[in-house]
N, C-alpha and C positions, 0 to 999 in steps of 0.2 A: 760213577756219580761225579758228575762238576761241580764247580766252586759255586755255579750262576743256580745251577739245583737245590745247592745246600743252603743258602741263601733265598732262596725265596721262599721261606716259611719264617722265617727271621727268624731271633731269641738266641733257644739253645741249642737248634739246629743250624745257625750258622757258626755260630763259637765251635761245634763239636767237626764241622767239616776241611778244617784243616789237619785233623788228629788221625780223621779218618781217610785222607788219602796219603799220608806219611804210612799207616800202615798197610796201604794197596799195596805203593812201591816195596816197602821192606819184602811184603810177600812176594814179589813180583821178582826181586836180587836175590832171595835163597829158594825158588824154583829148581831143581832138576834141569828141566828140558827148557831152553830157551823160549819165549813165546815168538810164534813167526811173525816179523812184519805181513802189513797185509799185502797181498797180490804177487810177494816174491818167493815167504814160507820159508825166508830164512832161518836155517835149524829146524826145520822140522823135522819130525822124522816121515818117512815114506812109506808106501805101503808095503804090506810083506808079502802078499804075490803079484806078481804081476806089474813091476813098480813102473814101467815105462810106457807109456801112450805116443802111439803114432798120429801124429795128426796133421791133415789136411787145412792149412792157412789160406784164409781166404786173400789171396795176390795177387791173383790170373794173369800171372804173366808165366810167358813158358818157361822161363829159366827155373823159375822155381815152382814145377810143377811136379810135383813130388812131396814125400810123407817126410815132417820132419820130428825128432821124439824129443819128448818131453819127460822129464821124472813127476809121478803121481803122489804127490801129499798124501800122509792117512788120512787128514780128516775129510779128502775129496775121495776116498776107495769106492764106499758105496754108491757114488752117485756119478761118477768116472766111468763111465759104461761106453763099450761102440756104437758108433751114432750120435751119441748126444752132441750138443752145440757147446763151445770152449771159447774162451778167453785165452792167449797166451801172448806173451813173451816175445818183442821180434824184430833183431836186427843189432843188438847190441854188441856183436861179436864176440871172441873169444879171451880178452883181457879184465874185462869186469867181473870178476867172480870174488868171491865172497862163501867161504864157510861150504866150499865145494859146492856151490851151487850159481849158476850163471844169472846174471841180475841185468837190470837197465833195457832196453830196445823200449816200443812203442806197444801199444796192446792192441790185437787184433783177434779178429772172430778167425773161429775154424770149428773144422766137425774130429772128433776123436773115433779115428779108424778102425784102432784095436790097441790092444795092452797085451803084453810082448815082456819077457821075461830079463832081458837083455839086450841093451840100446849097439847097432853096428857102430853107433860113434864113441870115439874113443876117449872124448873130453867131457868137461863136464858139462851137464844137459842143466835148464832152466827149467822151473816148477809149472804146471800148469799155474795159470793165475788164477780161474774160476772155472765153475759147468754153471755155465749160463742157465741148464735149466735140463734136468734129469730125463727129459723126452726124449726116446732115439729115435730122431727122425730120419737116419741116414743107415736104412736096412742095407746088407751085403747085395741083393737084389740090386735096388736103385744104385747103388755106389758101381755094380758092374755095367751098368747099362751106362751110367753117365761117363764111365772111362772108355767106352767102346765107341760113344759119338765125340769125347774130345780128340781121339784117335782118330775117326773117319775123316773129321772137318779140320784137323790140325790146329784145337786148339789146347786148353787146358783146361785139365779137372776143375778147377774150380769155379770158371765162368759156366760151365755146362750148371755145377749144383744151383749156382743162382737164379739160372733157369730153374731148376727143376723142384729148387725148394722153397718153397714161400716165406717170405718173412715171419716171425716170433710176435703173436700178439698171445700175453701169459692170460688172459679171461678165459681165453679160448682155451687153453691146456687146461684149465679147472673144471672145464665140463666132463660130469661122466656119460661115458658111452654106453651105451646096451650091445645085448648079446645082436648079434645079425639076427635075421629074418631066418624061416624054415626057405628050402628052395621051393620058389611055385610050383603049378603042374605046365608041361610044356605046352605052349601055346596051337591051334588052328593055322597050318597056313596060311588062310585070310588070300589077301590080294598078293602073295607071294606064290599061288598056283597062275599068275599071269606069264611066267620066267620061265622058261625051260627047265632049269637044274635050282629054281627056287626051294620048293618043297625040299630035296634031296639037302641043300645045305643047311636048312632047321633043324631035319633031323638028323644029322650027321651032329649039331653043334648036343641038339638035347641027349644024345646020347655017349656025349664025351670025345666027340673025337675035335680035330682042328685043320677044319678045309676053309681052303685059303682061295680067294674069288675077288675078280673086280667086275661091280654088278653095274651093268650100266642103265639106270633107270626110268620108268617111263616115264613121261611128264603128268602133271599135276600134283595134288599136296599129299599124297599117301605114302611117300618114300618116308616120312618121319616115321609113320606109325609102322613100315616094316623092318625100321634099323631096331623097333622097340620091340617087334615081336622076334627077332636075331638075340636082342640082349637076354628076351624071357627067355629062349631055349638056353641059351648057355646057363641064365642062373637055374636052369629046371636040373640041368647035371652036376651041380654043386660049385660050380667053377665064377668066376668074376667077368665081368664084361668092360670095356674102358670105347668110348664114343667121343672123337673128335671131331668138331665143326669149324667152319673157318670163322665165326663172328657170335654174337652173343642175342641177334635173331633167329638163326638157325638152332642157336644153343637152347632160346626158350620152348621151338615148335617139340625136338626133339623130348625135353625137360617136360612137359605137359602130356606128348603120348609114352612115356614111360609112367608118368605118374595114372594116367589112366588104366596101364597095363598091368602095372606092378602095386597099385596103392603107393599111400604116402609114407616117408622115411624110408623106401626103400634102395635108392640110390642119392649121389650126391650131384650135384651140380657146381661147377671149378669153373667162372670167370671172372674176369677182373674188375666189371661194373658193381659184383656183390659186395664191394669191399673188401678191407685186409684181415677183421677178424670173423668176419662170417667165411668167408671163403679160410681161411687158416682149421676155423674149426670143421669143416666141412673136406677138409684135406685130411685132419687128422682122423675123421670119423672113417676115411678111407684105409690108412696107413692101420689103424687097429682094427681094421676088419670089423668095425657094425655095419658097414654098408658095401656091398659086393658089384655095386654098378656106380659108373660111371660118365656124366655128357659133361663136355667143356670143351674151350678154345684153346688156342695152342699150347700153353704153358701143362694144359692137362695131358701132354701126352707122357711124360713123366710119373704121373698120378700112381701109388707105389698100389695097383690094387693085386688085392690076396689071391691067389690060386687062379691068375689070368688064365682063360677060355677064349676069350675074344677080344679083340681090335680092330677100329671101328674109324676111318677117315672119310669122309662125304665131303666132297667137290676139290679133288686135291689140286687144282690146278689152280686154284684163288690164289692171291699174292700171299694172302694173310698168314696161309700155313707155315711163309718160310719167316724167320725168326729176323729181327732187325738188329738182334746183339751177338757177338762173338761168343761162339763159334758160327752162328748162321745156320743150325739146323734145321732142317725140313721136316712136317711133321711124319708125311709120306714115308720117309728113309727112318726115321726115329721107330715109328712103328714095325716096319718091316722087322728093322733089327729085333723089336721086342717079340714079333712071332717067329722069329728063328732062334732067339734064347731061350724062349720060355715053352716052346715048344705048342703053341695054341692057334686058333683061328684068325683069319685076316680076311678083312671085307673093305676093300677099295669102291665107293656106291659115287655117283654123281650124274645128271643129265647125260653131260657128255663125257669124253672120252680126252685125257691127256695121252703124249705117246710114251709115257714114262708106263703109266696102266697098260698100253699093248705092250711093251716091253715085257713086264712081269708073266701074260699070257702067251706070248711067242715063246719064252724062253722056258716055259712051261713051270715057273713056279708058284702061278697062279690058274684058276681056272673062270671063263667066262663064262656069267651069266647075265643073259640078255635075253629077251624078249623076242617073239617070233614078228615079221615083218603084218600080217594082220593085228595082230596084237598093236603095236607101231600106230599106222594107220586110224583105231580107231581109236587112241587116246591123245593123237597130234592134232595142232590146227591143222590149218591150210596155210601153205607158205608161199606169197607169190613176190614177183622181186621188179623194180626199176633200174633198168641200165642206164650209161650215158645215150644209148641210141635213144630211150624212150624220154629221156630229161632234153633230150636236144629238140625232140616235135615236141614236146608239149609247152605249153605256150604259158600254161599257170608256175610250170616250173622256172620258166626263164622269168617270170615278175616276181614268184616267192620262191622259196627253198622248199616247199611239201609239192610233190608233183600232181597228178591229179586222180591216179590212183589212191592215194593217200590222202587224201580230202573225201574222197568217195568211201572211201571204208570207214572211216574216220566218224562218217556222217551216217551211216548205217550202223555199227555198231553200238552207235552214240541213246541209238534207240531201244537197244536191249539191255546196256549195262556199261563198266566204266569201259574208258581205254587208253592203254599204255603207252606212253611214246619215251623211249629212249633215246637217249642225246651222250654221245660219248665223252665229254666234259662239261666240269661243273663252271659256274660264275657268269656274268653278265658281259664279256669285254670277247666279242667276236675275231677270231685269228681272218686274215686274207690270204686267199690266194688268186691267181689269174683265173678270170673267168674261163679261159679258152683251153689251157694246156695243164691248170691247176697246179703250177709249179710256187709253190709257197714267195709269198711276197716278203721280203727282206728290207732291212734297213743296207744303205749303201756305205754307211760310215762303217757300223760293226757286229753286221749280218744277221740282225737280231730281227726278233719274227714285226713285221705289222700288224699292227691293231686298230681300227675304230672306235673308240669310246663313246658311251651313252650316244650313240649316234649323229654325232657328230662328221661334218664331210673330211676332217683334217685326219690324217692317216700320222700314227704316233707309233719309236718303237720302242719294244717291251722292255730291252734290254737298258739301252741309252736315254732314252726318250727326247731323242728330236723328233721332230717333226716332218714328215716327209712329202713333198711336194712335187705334181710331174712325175710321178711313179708309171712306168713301161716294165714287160717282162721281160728280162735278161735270154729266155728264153724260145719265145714264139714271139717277139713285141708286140706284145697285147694289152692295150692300158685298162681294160675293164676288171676289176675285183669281184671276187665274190667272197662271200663268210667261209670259211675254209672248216671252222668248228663254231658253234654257235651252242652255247652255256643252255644250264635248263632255265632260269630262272630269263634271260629274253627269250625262248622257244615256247615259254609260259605265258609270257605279254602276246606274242604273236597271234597264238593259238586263242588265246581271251580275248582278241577283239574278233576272231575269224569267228568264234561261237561264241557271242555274247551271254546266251540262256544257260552256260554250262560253266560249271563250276570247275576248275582249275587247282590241283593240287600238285604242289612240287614235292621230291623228295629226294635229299641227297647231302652233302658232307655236312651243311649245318643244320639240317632237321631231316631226319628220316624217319619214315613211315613204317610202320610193323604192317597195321591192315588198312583196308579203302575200302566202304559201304560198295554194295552191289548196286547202288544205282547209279544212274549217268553220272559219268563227268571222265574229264582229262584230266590222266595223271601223269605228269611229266618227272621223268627218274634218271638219276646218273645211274651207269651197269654197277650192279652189286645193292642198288640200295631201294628196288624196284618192292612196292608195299605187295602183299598178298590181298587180290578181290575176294571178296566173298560172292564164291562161286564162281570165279575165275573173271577173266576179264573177258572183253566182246571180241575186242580186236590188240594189235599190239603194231606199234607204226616204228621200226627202227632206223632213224636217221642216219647220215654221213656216217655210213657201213666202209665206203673209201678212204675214210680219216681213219677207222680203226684198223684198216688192212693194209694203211700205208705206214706203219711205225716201222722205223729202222730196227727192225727186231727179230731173232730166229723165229720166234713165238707167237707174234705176231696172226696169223691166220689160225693157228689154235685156240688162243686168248680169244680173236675176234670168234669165232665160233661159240667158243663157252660162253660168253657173254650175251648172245644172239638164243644161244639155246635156254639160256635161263628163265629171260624174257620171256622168251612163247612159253616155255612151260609152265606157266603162269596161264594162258591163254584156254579157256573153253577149247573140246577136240573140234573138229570140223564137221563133226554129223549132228551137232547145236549150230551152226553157224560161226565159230569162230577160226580168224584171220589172223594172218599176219604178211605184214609187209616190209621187205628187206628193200632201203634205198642201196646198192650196192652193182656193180657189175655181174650177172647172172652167169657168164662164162668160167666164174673163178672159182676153184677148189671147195673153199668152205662156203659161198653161198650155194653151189648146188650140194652140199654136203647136208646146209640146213634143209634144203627145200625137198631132200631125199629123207630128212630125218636120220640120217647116217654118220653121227660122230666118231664110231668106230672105225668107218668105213676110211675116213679122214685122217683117223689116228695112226690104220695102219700101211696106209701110204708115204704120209711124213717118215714113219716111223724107217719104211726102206729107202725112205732120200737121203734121211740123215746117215743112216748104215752105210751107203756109198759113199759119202762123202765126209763122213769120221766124225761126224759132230755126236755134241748128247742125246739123248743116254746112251747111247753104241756106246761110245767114247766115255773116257772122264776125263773133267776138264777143269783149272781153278784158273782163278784172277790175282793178279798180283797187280795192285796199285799203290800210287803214291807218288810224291818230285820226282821229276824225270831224272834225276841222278841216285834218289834211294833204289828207285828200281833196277836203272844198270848195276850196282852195286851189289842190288840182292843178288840178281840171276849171275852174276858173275861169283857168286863165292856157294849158289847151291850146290847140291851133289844130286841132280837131278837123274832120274833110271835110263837106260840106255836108250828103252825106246820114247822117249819123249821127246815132245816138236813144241819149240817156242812160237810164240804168234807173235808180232810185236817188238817191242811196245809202240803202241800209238796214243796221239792227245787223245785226252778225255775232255770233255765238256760237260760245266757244270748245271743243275738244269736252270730254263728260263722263269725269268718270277713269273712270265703272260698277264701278271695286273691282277687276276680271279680272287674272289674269295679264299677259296683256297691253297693260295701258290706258297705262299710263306710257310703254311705247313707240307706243303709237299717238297717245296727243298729240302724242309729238315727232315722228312720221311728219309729221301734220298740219299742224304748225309748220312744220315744212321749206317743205312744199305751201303755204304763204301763210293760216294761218288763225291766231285770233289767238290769246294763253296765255291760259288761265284765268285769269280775271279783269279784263283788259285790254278795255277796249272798242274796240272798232273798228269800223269800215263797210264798204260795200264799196259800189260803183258796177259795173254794166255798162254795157258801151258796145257796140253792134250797128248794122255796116254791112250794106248787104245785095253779094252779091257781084261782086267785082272793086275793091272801096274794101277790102279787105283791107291790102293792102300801104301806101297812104297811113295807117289807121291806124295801123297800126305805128309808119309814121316820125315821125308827129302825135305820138306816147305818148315813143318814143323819144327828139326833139327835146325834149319838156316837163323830162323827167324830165332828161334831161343839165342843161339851162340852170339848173333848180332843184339840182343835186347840186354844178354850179360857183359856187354861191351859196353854198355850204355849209351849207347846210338841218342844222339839228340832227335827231338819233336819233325824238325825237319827232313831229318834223313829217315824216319819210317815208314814201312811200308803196312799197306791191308792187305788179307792175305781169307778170299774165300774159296771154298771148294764147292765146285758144281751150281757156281750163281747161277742164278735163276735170270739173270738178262744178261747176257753178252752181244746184243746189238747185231 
């Protein structure tokens, strides 16, 4: 009671509230047991078994990536449990103590790993300060999984939980859960009797076993609804299912045919557009088992569900899978691991084919299922293609950018239903290049790309922004330009005065489209963000297919392929009339790859180029970037495996703003991913083992970087440090 409490009732309530905090204190100085200050528990006494907690502080730095103990208050025993979330004590050293108990540092969150009888340390430990909150959210389960990817990626346990565990909203922990669902009865093959070894891997899942498959699927919209009849067999054998998508479109189609399949409450749904405590409490419904399924984006792969059956990745070749914060895991590899720990099913599904997917089938620790080539045939369009041969006679194409095949389909399809035209970047501000030899048109001061603005004749660059004037190509001396990449929202204007009658729809980083009505119109889309027709579309027209196949990138012609194959699958088959048309050189790999409808066939070609020539996945390989003298410094004091080949290092470049809509954020995307800011110079090094030195590198890179970070390496002398980047140029 306060002085301000005893007083506001006045009279003889505040004359008595001095008499009555004289006799708190008295009470308080002939106590027994000292009363513990708050947060440190000085004097208290500790629990009687089990008085020490190991626990994981949240630091993520590698030095101190490891358990460090804490002594356990009685009055925290009960609720002091493994798993739950803590407060502790951190940094104060070893001179502050107090009454045998170590006092002062900073307070920081951690997960309490387990309670241990006897601390290895030999001084005196500091008291936990709080359990944030009696929930174990950190099962022995998730806790191995997440030391198993801070190991693979060289980073540390704690950045991985971050990942893996969702923020604390307490509403959310007050809701009660119900008993799970009974298991359904196992579903109809349905349109999984299209697959050769389809049927075969339903019922292998409903009757408990764990066959492991990358299913390459046919095109149109029925792949959701057969990852939902995969999920009903495994819940039909008692077991969990977990389904990861790259984005939070694919996450609703999936989310809707499980809901049709299974009824409602029966699974949960984990992205991050739900918010922090719907999504919290919809994690937790998982983690206590009321709910045995699972769809979500990347951070779901984590997801702690009970008595895992199946694992679930669709289109693993999107960017989105791979994670933009350290460690950088994939979601592809995170799963894997989990059907090798857990001992359960694994379904790699998507249009096309990555060569990381033929990898796991060559190497026989997956099995394909695919579709027989009739099969193929009657559920593809028609894919026909524009070379330079055929852009150089046609006469439309030298006045516009759509050649005249593609005005012609354009215009026929226009009549049955909508049609799709992909543009491989987004914004309004058209890149140059030489008309003749297509060698990208440069500024002369500081090599930065050319631009035209709002159409205007003065050529500006992206970089600097002078002006440039008398431009010739370095190359072929050829002074005529053309749009080198042309954004959707001008391929929008374009296309809206070529068809005035027809309505015009964009979709891409600043509005994107889930659906577009089944009647006419042009819908213009950046790859990834192309809306689903109702009833597919008529035709599908893919522009500057040469801009996507010229990226300085290993990936580059597979990337450009998935991208191509998403699109038409979208597209009515060709025994309805639907088309599609690749602007592209028809000679080149991936466009006769598409026009074969043979992604596989693509994947495992690549897949023995790269085996010659040592690259990923054959290989494993990391990046070490940063100032050109933290990197000489790092590789000079690793203790890299025998058989490891340094690449490098060489300048990196930071990427170009190009002026677009979207360029500001896609620097900072970049950033995130380990690339450096404009202007900042940096390096980069590869490092490439050939396989099964995987995992030593790791710990080589891992090891470096801790002993250099407990040095306290200043801000400029650090380095980034990924394993198995997804772009190496």
């Amino acid at each position: 009671m306060s002085s301000e409490d005893g007083t506001r009732g006045g009279g003889a309530a505040g004359d008595a509230a001095p008499e009555q905090l004289a006799l708190v204190r008295e009470a308080v100085r002939k106590a027994k047991v000292p009363r513990a200050k708050p947060r440190t528990w000085r004097g208290a006494a500790l629990a009687k078994e089990l008085p020490v907690a190991r626990v994981l502080v949240d630091k993520g730095v590698l030095h101190l990536d490891r358990y460090f103990d804490y002594a356990v208050p009685e009055e925290l025993d009960a609720v002091a449990q493994p798993g739950v979330r803590v407060r502790v004590r951190f940094g104060a050293g070893g001179r502050n103590v107090r009454g045998g108990r170590r006092e002062g540092g900073s307070l920081i969150d951690g997960f309490l790993v387990e309670r241990v009888a006897e601390s290895d340390y030999s001084g005196p430990l500091a008291a936990l300060a709080q359990v944030v909150s009696p929930e174990p959210v950190l099962g022995p389960e998730l806790l191995g999984l997440a030391r198993a990817v801070a190991d693979r990626y060289a980073g540390s346990l704690a950045d991985v939980l971050q990942l893996a565990v969702p923020p604390r909203h307490a509403r959310a922990e007050a809701v009660e859960m119900g008993e799970p669902a009974p298991p359904p009865q196992a579903p109809e093959p349905g349109s999984w009797l299209r697959y050769g070894r389809g049927e075969g891997f339903l019922r292998a899942l409903a009757d408990g076993g764990a066959p492991r498959a990358v299913w390459t699927a046919l095109p149109g919209p029925e792949w959701a609804e057969e990852i939902a009849r995969a999920v009903r067999a495994t819940l039909a054998s008692g077991r969990g299912a977990l389904v990861v998508v790259p984005a939070g479109r694919p996450a609703a189609r999936v989310d809707e045919a499980l809901r049709e399949s299974l009824g409602e409450g029966r699974h949960a749904l984990l992205t991050a557009d739900a918010g922090q405590e719907r999504r919290y409490r919809e994690w937790l419904a998982v983690r206590r088992g009321a709910v045995r399924a699972v769809v979500g984006t990347r951070a779901a792969m984590f997801a702690p569900v009970r008595d895992l059956g199946l694992v679930v990745v669709w289109d693993d070749g999107d960017a989105s899978h791979s994670d933009d914060n350290a460690p950088f895991p994939h979601v592809r590899e995170v799963l894997e691991l989990r059907a090798s720990r857990d001992k359960c099913g694994f379904l790699l599904g998507s249009w096309s084919c990555t060569v990381e997917a033929a990898q796991l089938v060559e190497s026989g620790w997956a099995a394909p299922i695919v579709a027989g080539r009739e099969q193929v045939r009657a559920a593809a369009p028609l894919v026909r293609t524009v070379g330079d041969g055929d852009l150089a006679r046609d006469e439309a194409a030298r006045a516009a950018r759509l050649p005249s095949l593609a005005w012609q389909v354009a215009r026929e399809g226009l009549r049955d239903g909508p049609v799709l035209v992909q543009v491989p970047r987004r914004g309004y501000v058209p890149r140059m290049a030489c008309a003749r030899c297509r060698e990208p048109a440069r500024c002369r001061h500081c090599a930065g790309p050319l631009e035209a603005r709002d159409g205007a004749g003065a050529l500006l660059c992206g970089w600097c922004g002078r002006e440039e004037a008398g431009w010739h190509c370095p190359e072929c001396g050829g002074h005529r330009l053309r749009a080198q990449i042309v954004g959707a929202r001008r391929t929008a204007e374009e296309l809206g005065r070529a068809f005035p009658a027809v309505p015009v729809r964009t979709s891409g980083r600043e509005h994107v489209l889930d659906t577009v009505p089944g009647t006419p119109a042009l819908v213009v889309s950046t790859p990834g963000a192309e809306p689903v027709a109702e009833g597919g579309y008529a035709a599908a027209l893919l522009l500057d297919g040469w801009a996507m196949l010229g990226r300085p990138d290993l990936r580059a012609g597979e990337d450009a392929l998935r991208r191509w194959i998403g699109a038409a699958a979208l597209v009515r088959n060709q025994g309805v009339g639907g088309t599609v048309v690749v602007v592209a050189e028809p000679t080149l790999r991936p466009v006769q790859a598409l026009v074969r409808w043979d992604p596989v066939g693509h994947a495992v070609r690549e897949l023995a180029e790269r085996a010659e020539l040592g690259f990923p996945p054959v290989s494993r390989m990391a990046a070490v970037s940063g100032p050109a003298q933290a990197v000489v410094d790092f590789l000079g004091a690793v203790e890299l495996p025998s058989d490891a080949e340094v690449l490098g290092p060489v300048p990196m470049t930071a990427p170009a703003s190009g002026g677009g809509a979207g360029s500001a954020a896609d620097a900072a995307r970049a950033r995130r991913a380990g690339a450096p800011v404009a202007g900042e110079p940096w390096e980069r090094a590869l490092i490439r083992v050939p396989p099964g030195s995987g995992a030593a590198l790791a710990g080589a890179l891992k090891s470096a970087q801790a002993a250099r970070m407990a040095r306290g390496v200043s801000e400029g002398a650090r380095v980034r440090i990924r394993v198995d980047p997804s772009d190496i140029g």
